[in-house]
N, C-alpha and C positions, 0 to 999 in steps of 0.2 A: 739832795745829798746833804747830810752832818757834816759841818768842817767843825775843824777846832775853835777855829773864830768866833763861830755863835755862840750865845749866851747860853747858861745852864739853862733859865728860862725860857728861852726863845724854844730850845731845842725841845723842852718837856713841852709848852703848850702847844707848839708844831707837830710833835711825833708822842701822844702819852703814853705810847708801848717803850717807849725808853727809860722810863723809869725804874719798870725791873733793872732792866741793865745796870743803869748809876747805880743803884742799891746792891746788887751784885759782886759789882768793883769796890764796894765801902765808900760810895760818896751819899752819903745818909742825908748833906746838906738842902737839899733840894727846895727848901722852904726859907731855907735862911737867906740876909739882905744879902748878904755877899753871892749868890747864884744870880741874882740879877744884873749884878755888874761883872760880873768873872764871867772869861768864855771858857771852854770844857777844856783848852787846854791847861790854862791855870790851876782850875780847879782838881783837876787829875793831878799837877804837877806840887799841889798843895799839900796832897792827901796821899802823896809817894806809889801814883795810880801811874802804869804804861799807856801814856798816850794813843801808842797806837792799838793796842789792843784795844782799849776803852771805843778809839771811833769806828774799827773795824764793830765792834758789837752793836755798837750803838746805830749803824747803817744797814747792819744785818736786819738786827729790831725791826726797823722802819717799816710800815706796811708800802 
């Protein structure tokens, strides 16, 4: 399971089918330094993305 906890990172090299997703929601960052230190909730909360939508898509994703 995606929490928000985990890092953008974490979560793209664990699950790569999520990256549609974040691209989806407009989080375009995905490469930038700051995904490796921001966890998904930040990062959504950055970029004026609904947390919980984002992690409901983002677990759907998951294979």
């Amino acid at each position: 399971m995606i929490t928000k906890n985990m890092s953008i990172t974490e979560v793209v090299q664990k699950f790569p089918e999520t990256v549609e997703v974040f691209l989806k929601h407009g989080m375009h960052c995905l490469g930038c330094m700051a995904a490796r230190f921001e966890n998904v909730e930040q990062g959504a909360l950055a970029h004026g993305i609904n947390v919980d939508k984002l992690m409901e898509d983002l677990n759907n994703a998951k294979k």
